[in-house]
N, C-alpha and C positions, 0 to 999 in steps of 0.2 A: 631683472630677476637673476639670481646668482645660481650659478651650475649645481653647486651643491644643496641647494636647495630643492633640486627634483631629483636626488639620488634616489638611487629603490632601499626601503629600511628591509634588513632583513630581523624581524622583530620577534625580541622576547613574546615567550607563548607558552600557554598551554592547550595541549588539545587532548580530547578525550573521546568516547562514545561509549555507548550502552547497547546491547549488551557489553561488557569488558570481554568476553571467547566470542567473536561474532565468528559464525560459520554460514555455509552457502544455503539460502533461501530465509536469511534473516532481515527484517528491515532493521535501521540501524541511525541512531539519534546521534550526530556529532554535537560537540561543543568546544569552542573557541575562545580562549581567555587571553585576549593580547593584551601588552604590558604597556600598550601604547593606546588612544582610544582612536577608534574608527567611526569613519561615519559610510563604510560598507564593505561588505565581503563576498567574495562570490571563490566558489572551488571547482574541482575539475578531479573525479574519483572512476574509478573503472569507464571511462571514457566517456565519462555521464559527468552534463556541467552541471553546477549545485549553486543553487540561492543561499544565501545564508542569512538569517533574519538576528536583530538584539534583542535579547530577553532584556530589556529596561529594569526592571527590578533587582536583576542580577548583575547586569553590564557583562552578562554573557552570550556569545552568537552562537546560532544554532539552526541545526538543516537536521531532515529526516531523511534517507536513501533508502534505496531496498539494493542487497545483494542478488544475484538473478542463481537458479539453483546447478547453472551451469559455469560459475566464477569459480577459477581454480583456487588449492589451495596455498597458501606462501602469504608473502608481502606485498603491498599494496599501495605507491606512495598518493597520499592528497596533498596535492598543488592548489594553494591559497593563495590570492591574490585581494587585496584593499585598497583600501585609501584613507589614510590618515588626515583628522583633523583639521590637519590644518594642508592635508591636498597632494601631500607624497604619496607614492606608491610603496606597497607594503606586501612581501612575499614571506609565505610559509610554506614551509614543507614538513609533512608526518608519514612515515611509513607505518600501515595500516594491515596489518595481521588476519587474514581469516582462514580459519579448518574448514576442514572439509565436514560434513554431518553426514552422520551412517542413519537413513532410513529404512523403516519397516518394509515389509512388503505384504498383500492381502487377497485372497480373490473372494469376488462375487461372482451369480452369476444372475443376469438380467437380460431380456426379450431381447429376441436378436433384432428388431426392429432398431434397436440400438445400438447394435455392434453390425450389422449388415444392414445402412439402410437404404429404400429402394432411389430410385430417380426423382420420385416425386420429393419425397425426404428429404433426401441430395442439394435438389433445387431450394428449398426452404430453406436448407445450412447454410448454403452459400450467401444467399439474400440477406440472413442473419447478422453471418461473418462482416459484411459490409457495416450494417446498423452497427455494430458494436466496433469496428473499426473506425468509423467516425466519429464514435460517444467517447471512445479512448482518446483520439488523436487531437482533439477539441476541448482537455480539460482547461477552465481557469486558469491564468497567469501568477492570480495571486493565491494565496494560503486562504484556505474559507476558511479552516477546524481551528479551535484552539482547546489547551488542555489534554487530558489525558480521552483515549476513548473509551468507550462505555462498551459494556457484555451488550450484545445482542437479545440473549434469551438469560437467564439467570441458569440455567439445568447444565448437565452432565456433559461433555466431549463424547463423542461415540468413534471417529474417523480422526485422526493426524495429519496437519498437512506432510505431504513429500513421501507419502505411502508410495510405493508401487503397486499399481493396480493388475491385477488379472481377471479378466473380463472372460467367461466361460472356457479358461484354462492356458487364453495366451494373454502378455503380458501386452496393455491398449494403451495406459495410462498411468500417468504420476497424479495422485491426488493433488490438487495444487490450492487445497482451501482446506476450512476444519468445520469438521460437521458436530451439529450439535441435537440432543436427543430434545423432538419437538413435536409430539402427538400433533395431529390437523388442529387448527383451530388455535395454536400458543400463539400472542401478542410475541411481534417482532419489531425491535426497534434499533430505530438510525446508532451507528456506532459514534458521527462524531457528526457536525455541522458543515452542510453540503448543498448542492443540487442535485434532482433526480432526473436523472439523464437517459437513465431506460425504464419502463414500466409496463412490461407486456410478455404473453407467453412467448417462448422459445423451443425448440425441438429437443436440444440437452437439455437447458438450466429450467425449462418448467415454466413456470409464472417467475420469471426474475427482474428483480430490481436494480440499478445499477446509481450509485450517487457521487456524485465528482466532489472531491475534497479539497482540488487546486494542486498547482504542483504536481499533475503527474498522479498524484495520487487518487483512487477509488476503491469503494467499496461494493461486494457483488452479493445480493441475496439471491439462491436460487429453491427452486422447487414452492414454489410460495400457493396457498388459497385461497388466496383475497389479497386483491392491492387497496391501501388507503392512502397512495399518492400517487400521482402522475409527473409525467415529465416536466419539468421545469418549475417544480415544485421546492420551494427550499426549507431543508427538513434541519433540525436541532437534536443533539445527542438526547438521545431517550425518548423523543419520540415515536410513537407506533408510525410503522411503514407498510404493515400487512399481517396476514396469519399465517402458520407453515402448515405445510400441506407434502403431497406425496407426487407432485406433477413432474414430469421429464423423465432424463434417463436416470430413476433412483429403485430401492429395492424395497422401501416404505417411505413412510413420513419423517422428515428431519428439518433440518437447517443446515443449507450451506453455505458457510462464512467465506469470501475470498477479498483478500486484500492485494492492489496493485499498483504497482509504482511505474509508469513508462514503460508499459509490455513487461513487466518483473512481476513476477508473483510471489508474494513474502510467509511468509508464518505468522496468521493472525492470533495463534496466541502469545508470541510473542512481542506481537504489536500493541497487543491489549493489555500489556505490562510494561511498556513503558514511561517513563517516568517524561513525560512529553508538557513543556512552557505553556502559560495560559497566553491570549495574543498580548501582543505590544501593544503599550498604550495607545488606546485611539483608534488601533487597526480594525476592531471590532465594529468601527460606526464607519468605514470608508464608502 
């Protein structure tokens, strides 16, 4: 085999992402158009390694990340790495742009049982804390979702994710999800195709549901009145998941939308506007 035959290509490219102004607490769709064909890609962005899959129909590669709401603002280089066809390695480099976003700020005020709560409480967080650190650190290897996702409820935004919260006059919390206006009793359904990985009440999140999307990525329903899935359940976009309701620490009845990406928490409505690949052929029947 001849030396120059495993040279590294540094290869014509296009690369892209959506939104085109991504700022801090957006999730964020790359795309990858090399001038040479690959049979794989894998990247490395804000210290976070990245899969990257072929849209077939396109012959273009593509990954979803979340920016975390604490990534500064500047440039951003991704470091792409392949392998060519016929078995070279294949390096790209893009410097990747994100602003900073100027959030709102809000106060509520709600029972202090929630913002002061006792031992017994205490004990129950922590116990929580664990469940839902395990339901995180245990997503799918591979991509379950395909296509774009689905509204949850069809009605009105009430709450922004990245609000600043004030909680009976001091500052507790960043909103880190988007609430949606949802009388007790509104059908609530899967945003994209998952497993349900949490399905039970909680101290904060109420009756919450949590569904692994693969990849790092999940979706978090909280304050819920009825579940009609349990754990290890696998749910399909627009499928009902439960009703919303007014349980945890809330001030009525809503819906709380949270999208997460590897301990990252993104802007679901921004994620619900993305113009996101249906699966590669055949991924759907693995």
């Amino acid at each position: 085999m001849c030396v120059a035959a495993l040279a590294t290509i540094a290869a014509p490219h296009k690369v892209s992402w959506e939104p085109v102004v991504l700022e801090n607490g957006m999730p964020c769709l790359f795309r990858v158009e090399p001038q040479i064909k690959l049979q794989s890609l894998r990247g490395r962005w804000l210290d976070q390694d990245i899969v990257f899959d072929l849209d077939r129909a396109t012959g273009i590669w593509f990954a979803v990340v979340g920016v975390s709401l604490d990534t500064s603002a500047g440039e951003h280089a991704l470091q792409l790495k392949g392998t060519s066809v016929d078995g070279r390695p294949v390096e790209i480099s893009q410097e990747v742009p994100v602003r900073e976003a100027k959030y709102p700020q809000s106060s509520l005020s709600v029972s202090s049982q929630f913002t002061e709560p006792d031992k017994k409480a205490l004990e129950r967080i922590k116990a929580e804390q664990e469940i839902k650190r395990e339901a995180f650190a245990n997503s799918d290897p591979e991509r379950l979702w395909g296509g774009v996702f689905k509204m949850p409820v069809p009605n009105v935004t009430t709450a922004q994710f990245g609000t600043r919260r004030v909680l009976n006059g001091s500052v507790r919390s960043v909103h880190q999800g988007l609430d949606f206006r949802a009388p007790t009793g509104t059908p609530i359904a899967a945003i994209a195709r998952g497993r349900v990985v949490i399905a039970r009440p909680m101290f904060y999140e109420g009756n919450f549901i949590v569904i692994d999307h693969g990849r790092g990525w999940t979706s978090l329903y909280m304050h819920l009145s009825k579940f009609d899935v349990k754990d290890g359940d696998v749910v399909v976009p627009g499928q009902i998941i439960g009703l919303s309701g007014g349980t945890g620490r809330v001030t009525g009845p809503h819906l709380h939308l949270g999208i997460r990406w590897r301990g990252v928490m993104v802007n679901p409505s921004v994620m619900l506007k993305l113009r996101l690949p249906d699966f590669p052929q055949g991924s759907e029947n693995r």
